[in-house]
C-alpha positions, 0 to 999 in steps of 0.5 A, spaced: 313 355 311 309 358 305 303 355 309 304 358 315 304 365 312 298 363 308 294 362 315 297 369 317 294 372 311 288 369 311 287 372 318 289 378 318 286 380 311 280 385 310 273 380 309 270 385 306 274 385 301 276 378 300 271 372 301 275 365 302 273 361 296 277 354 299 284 352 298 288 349 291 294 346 291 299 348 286 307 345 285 312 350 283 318 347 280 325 351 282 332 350 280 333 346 288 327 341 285 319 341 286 315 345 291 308 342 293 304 347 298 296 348 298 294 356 299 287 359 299 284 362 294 280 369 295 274 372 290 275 380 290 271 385 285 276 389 280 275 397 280 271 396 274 266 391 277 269 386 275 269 377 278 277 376 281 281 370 284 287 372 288 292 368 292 295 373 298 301 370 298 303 370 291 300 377 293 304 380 299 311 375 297 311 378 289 312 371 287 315 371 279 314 365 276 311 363 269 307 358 269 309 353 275 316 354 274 320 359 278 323 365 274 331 363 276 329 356 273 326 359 267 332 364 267 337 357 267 333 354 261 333 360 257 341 361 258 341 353 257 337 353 250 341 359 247 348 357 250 348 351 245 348 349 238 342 346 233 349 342 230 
C-alpha cells in the first residue's frame, strides 16, 4: 500500500521541484511488528539554496516516527520503562 501511494507521488509530483534520486528501503517498527517497504528518494533546494532528500510519502502522510520506531511504539516503551521499578 505504502508503495503504491509512492508511485502515485512520484507521478504527480512537481519535476521541476523535485528530481528522482532512486529508491531506499527502510523498516519501521511498529507495535503490530516490522514494516519493510521501499520508497523514492527526491533531491530538492531549500529557501536558502541549500541541497535537501525528501521522501513524499513521509511528506504527504505526516509520518511521526523517531528514528525507524513508530511513534505509538516509542509511546508504549516510554510508558513501559517509567511504569516499573529499578528494584
Amino acid at each position: 500500500m505504502l508503495e503504491s501511494y509512492d508511485a502515485k507521488l512520484t507521478e504527480e509530483r512537481d519535476k521541476s521541484l523535485y528530481r528522482d534520486k532512486g529508491k531506499r528501503s527502510t523498516t519501521i517498527k511498529t507495535v503490530y511488528g516490522e514494516v519493510s517497504y521501499s520508497r523514492k528518494v527526491y533531491q530538492t533546494k531549500l529557501p536558502d539554496g541549500r541541497k535537501a532528500h525528501v521522501y513524499l510519502p513521509d511528506e504527504a502522510m505526516h509520518m511521526d516516527k523517531i528514528g525507524m520506531i513508530s511513534t505509538t511504539l516509542a509511546e508504549k516503551i516510554a510508558m513501559a520503562v517509567t511504569g516499573s521499578s529499578y528494584c
